[in-house]
N, C-alpha and C positions, 0 to 999 in steps of 0.2 A: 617634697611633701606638701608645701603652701600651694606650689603654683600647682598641685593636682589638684589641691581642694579646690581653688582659685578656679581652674578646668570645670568642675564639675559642678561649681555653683552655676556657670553660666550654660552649660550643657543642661541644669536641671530649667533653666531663666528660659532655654530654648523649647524646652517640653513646653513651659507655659505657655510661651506668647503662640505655640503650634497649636495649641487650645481654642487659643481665640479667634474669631472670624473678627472680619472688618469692621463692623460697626461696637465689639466690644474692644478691639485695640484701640481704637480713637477715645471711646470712655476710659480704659485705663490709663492712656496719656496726660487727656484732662483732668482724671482726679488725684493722680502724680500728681500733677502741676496746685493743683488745690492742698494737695499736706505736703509740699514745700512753702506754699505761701502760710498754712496754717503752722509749720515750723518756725517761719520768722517772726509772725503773729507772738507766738510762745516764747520764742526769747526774748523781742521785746516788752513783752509782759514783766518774764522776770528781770530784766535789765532796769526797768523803771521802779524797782522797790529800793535802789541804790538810794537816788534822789529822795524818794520818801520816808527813806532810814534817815539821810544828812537832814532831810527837814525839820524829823522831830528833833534830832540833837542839836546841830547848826542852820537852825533858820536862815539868819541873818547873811552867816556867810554862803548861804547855797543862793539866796535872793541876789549878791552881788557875783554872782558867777556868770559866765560870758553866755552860757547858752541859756540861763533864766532870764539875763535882763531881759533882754526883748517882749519873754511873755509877761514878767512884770510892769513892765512900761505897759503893752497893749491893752490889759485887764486893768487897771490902773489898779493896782493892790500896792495899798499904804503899808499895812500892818503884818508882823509876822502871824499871827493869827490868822490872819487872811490866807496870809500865802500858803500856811498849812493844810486848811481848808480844801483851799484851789488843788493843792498838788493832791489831796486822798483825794477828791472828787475825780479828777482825771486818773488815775491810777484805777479805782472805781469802773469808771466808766471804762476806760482800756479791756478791764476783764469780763467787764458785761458783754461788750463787741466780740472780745476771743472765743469766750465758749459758748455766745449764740454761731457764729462762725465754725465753730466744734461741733454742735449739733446739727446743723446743716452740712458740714464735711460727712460724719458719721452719717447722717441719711445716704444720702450721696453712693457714700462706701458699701452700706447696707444694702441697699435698691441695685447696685450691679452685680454685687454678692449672689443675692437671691436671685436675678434674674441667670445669671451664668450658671449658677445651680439646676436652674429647671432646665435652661439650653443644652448642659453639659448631660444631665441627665434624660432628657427625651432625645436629644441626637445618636446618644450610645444604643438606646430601645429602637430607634429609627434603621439604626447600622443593623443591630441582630435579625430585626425580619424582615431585612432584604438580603440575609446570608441566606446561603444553599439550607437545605433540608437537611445534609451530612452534618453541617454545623451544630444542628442542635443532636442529632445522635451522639454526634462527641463530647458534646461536653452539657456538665450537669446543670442543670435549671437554676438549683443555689447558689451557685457561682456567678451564672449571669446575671440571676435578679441582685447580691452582693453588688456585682458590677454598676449594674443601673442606679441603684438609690446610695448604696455605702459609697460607691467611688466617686457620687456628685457629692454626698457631702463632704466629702475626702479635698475636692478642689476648694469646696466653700471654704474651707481651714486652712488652705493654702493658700486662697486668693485674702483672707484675714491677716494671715503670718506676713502675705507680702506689702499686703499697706503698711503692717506694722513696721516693718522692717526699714520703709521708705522714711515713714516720719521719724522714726530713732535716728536711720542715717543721720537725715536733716536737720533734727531738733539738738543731733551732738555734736553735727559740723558748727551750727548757729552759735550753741552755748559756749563750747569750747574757745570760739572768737571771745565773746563775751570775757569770758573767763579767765583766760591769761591778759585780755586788757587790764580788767580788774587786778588778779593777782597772778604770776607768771609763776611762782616758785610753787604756790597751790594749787595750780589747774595743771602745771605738769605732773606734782604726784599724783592726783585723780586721775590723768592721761594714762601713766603708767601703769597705775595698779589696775585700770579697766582692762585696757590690752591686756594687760597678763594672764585677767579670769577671764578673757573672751575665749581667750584657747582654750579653756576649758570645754567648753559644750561642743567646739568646731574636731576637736584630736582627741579627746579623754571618753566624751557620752557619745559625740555622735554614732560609731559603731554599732555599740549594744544597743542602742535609741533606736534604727536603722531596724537589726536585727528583729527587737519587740514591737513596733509597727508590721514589716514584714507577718510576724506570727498572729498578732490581733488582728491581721485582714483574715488574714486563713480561718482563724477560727471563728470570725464574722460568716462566713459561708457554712463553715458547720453548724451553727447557731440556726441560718436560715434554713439548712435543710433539716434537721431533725424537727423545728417548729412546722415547715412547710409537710411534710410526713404527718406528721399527727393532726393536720386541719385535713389534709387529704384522702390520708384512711382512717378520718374520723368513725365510718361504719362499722369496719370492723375493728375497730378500737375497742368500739364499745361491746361489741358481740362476744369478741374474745377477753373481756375484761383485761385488757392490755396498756387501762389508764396508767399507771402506778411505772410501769418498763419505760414507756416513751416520755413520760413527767422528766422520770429519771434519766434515761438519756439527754434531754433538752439540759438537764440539772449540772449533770457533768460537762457539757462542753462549754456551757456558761462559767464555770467553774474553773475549767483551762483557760477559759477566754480574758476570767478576772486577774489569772496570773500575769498577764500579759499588759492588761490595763493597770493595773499599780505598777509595771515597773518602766510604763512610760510615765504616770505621773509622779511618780519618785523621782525617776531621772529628768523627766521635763523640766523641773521645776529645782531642783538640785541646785543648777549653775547661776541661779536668779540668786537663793541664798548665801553663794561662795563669794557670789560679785558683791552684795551687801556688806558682807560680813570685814573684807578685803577692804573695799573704797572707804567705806568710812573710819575704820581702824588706818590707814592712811591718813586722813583728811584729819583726824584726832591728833595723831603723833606728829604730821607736821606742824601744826598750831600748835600742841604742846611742847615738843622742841627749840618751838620761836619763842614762845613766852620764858623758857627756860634758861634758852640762853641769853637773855637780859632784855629783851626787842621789846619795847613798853606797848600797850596797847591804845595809842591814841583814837579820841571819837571817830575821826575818822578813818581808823583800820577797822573801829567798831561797825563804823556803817557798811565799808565793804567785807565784811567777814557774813554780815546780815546776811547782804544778796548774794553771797557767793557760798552763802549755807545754802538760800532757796535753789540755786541755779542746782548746787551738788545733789541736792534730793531729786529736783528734776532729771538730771541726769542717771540717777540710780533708778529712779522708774525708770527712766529710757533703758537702759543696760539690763535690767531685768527683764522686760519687755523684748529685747530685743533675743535674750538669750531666749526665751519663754519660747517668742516666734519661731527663730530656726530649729528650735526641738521638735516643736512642730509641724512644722516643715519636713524634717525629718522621720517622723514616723509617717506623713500622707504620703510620701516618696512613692511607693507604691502604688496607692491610687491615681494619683499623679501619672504618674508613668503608663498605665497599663489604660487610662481613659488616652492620653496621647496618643497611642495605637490606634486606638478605635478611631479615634476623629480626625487625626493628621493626617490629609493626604487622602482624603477620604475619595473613592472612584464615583463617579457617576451612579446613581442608583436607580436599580431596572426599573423605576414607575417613573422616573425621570427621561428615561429614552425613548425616542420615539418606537412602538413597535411594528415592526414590518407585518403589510398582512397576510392575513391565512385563509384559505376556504377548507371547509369539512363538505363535499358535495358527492362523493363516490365511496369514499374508503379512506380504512388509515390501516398502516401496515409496520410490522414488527419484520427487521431485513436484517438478519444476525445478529440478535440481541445478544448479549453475555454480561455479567454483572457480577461481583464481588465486590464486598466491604471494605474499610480501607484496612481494618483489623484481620481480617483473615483474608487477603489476597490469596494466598493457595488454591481456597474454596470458592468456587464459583456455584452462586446461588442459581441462576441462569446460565443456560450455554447453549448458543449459535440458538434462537428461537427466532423462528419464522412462521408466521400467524396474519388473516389480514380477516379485519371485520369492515364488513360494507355497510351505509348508513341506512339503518332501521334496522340492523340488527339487536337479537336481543339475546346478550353471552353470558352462558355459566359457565362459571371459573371452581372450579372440583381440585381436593387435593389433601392431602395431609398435613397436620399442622406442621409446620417449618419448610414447607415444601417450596415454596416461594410465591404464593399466590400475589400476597401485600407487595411483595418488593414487584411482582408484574407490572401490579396497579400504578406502584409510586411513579413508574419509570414512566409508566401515560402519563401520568398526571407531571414529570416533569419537576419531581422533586427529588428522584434521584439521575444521574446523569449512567448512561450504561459505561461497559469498561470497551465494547467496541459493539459496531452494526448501529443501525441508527432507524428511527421512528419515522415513518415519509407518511403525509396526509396528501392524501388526492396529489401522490408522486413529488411531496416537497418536504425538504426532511425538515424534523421541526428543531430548532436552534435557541442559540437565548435571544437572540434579537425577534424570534417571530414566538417568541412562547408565550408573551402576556395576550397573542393575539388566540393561541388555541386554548390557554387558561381562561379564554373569556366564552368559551362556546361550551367548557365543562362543568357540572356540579358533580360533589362529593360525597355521598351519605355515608358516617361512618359505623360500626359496632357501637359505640357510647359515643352518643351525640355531644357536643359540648357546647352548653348553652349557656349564656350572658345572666347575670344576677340582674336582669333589668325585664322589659317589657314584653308579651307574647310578639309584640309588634315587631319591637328594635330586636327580637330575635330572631324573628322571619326577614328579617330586612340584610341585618347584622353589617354591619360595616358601613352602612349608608346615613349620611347626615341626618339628623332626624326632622330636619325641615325640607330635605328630598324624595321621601320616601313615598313612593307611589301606592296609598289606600286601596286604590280600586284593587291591583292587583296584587296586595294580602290578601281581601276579601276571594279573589278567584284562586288562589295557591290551598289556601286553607281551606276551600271547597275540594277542591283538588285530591287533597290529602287528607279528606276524609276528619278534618279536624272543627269545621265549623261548627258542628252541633254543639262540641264540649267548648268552644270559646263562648257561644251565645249562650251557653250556660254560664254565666260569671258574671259578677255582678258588674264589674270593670270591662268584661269584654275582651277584645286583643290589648287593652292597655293592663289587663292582669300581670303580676309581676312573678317569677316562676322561680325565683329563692335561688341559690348558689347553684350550681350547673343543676338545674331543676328539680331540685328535693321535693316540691311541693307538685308536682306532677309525676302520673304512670310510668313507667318505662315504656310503654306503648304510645301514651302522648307524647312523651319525648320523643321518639322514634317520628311520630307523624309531624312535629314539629321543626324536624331537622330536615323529613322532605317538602317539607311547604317550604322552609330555606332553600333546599336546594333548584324547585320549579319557582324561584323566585326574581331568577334571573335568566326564566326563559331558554336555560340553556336545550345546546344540541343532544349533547351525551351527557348519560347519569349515570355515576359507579356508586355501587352499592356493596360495600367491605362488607360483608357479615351482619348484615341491619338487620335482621331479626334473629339472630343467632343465642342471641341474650334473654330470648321473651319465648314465654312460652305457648305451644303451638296453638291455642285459639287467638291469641295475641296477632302471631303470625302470622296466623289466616287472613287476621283483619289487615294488615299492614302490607302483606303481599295484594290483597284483592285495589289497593291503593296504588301500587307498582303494575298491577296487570294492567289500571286502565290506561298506563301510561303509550301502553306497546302499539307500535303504530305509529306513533306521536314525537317518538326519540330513539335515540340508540342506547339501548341500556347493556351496563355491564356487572355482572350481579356475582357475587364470590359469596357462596353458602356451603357448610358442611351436609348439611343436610339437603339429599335428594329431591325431597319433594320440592322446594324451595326453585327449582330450578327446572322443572317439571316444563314452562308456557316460553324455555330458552329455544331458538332455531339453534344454536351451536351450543358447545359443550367445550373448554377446552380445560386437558387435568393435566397438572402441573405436576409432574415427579421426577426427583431423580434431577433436577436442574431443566428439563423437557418442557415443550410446550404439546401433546398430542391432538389436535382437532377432531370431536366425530359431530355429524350431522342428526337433528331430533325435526323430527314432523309433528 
């Protein structure tokens, strides 16, 4: 049973250091090496209140002792007054050096704390959007964003627990020398009785400790989702007077969640108070046992009972402390764990490889496309589709809702991968090593544009540094798209800021704002999911006569329910039945 636990602390030591890249393993070495040295700091600290006890009691005879002559000779101190003096000033000064030394440790600890925090937590956001398209269909938003921010702070309490953990070692391997120096028959019952309540947290909490971490992450994510739901359908929240349901919702799984946080800090904190309550009822019975049974107490058992009272409180923080941390530890376990996934072993990431290139100069061609979900492999959304559009085409995509138009699109667009037959542009099929090169020739306009809480600019630009962002051509995009008259209406201009995915703008602005995005990069082909689907038809009009002047210009792919919409297409292709059918429009 020891040597599994034994197993698994160093199996959880390997998650860790799996965490770390190169430049924070070398800081975690050096600041090891800094709370060991801050460990001996500490016990010599307490080690020297020995001498300062014998001072006040036996001056004289601590003055003629082997290791004072010297500094009494060097200082020339006549008088025990003196020498009193001398030894508080140094004992003094000892502890002004240690906890300015403490404070500068504790930065130290702090500053890579925080920093591994933010690394742990933007590298995990970094891993998820360069996952497949399929990854985010499977799994839920709350759980990721959980992931990102709770599981960073989840390491910051781990990488806490683990200094802790180091300086207790250290500070009890130090004292405990100390301490059987001093007194052998009292630093052994303090030995023992510690070992005894250590077991406590390690075989008796750990489990249930384990267990209620395990369930406060879970219902960390349900926290974020019902709060993430009611900031998102805040409209109709309000429409349907639905305040009062989703309050309440949020109410109760906060509520589940507070079960779970008392009874880690119940149990946290539990073997802190066993180990107290044990060590020094100990430490009592031995000293009153000795007095008892006739042991006088001479000054100078008096002076070492002093420091080996201070060393034994030291040590009971340390033990509490130390118990405190691996509770801790314990419950991040979890987090711990599930960020080492993400980050260990992490593959090369597609904006990091070089990509092979691609021409779009004749066509791109659909050559037994078939496609199904990973949830209903039975069902195949697509089956054997064979379609080829040549460039300057301009395609309507027609169909019933669920018919499979979007999953067509996605499969251009390369966000989902088909289940066989493959994508060939001007005869080269497109792969993941050449696909950042045809995702650089593509823009996207979707049904609900989703736009940045920041500037008309940074949202025509959108993912572009904001000290690279080519001016000239916002100004020609938002001509383009039929958006410039209503920007030069604003008192700020394109630096107007458009409120949380654009509240403060038309659903028609938006709409024009999301194609001045998408001719923002110049691209080859523009697909248009349902872009006016949402607005109604004078809206449309306006927003289609934006897209007509495009024809000619690009190759456009336009997926509308409605006919007219689709009216100025040379192809036509309708999606039923899993089918791609082609007819030709003059």
């Amino acid at each position: 049973m020891i040597f599994h636990k034994i197993k698994s602390a160093f199996s959880v030591f390997g998650q860790f250091w799996g965490i770390l890249s190169g430049k924070f393993r070398l800081q975690f070495v050096l600041i090891s090496l800094a709370i060991v040295a801050g460990a001996l700091l500490e016990t010599f600290a307490v080690s020297v209140l020995l001498p300062f006890i014998q001072a006040l009691l036996t001056p004289e005879e601590l003055m003629r002792s082997s290791y004072m002559r010297p500094l009494v000779a060097f200082f020339r101190i006549k008088t025990t007054g003196s020498f009193v003096l001398f030894v508080s000033l140094g004992v003094v000064a000892l502890y002004v050096v240690k906890n300015l030394y403490q404070v500068l440790s504790n930065y130290w600890q702090g500053k890579f704390r925080t920093n591994l925090q933010g690394y742990v937590s933007s590298t995990i956001l970094k891993s998820y959007l360069h996952r497949p398209y399929s990854f985010f269909i499977a799994n839920n938003s709350s759980a990721l964003l959980r992931n990102v921010i709770g599981d960073a702070n989840g390491i910051m309490t781990c990488v806490i627990s683990m200094f802790s953990v180091i300086t207790t070692v250290f500070i009890v391997f130090f004292m405990f020398i100390f301490l059987f120096v001093t007194n052998f028959t009292l630093a052994l019952g303090l030995l023992l009785s510690a070992l005894l309540v250590l077991l406590v947290p390690v075989f008796v909490l750990g489990p249930p400790l384990r267990d209620a971490g395990d369930n406060l992450r879970a219902m960390d994510s349900v926290c974020y989702k019902y709060c993430s739901q009611a900031f998102q359908g805040i409209k109709e929240i309000i429409v349907s007077h639905k305040e009062s349901f989703f309050a309440e919702e949020y109410r109760k799984a906060y509520k589940k969640k507070n079960v779970y946080d008392v009874k880690v800090c119940v149990l946290g904190r539990l073997s802190a108070n066993i180990i107290e309550t044990v060590c020094i009822s100990a430490l009592i019975l031995i000293v009153a046992i000795s007095v008892v049974s006739g042991k006088a107490l001479s000054e100078a058992m008096v002076a070492e009972l002093g420091a080996f009272a201070m060393a034994a409180f030291k040590l009971l923080i340390a033990f509490s402390g130390l118990s405190t941390s691996f509770n801790d530890f314990i419950v991040q376990y979890a987090a711990l764990s599930s960020a080492y996934e993400h980050l260990a072993g992490m593959e090369l990431l597609p904006d990091e490889a070089p990509a092979e290139p691609l021409s779009f100069d004749a066509s791109l061609e659909f050559k037994g496309i078939s496609f199904a979900y990973e949830t209903n492999k039975a069902h195949e959304v697509l089956h054997d589709v064979n379609v080829r559009i040549q460039k300057g085409d301009v395609i309507g995509i027609k169909g019933a809702s669920g018919a499979g138009k979007t999953t067509f699109v996605d499969i251009l667009l390369g966000l989902l991968q088909p289940s066989s037959g493959s994508i060939l542009i001007d005869g080269t099929a497109l792969t993941k090593q050449n696909l950042q090169s045809w995702l650089k020739k593509l823009s996207y306009v979707p049904q609900a544009a989703y736009l940045l809480d920041e500037s008309i600019r940074l949202n025509v630009a959108f993912g572009v540094p904001e000290d690279k962002i080519d001016d000239a051509q916002i100004q020609t995009v938002l001509k383009e798209s039929m958006l410039s008259d209503y920007v030069d209406s604003l008192p700020a201009r394109e630096n107007t800021v458009v409120g949380e995915r654009g509240v403060q703008m038309s659903g028609g602005q938006r709409q024009r704002l999301s194609i001045a995005r998408a001719l923002y990069t110049n691209p080859e082909v523009i697909i248009f999911d349902e872009a006016t689907s949402a607005l109604d038809e004078s809206t449309e009009k306006e927003i289609m006569e934006s897209i007509d002047r495009l024809i000619g210009h690009k190759t456009l792919i336009i997926i509308a329910h409605r006919l007219s919409t689709l009216k100025k297409c040379n192809k036509i292709f309708e999606v039923k039945d899993g089918t791609v059918s082609v007819s030709e429009q003059t």
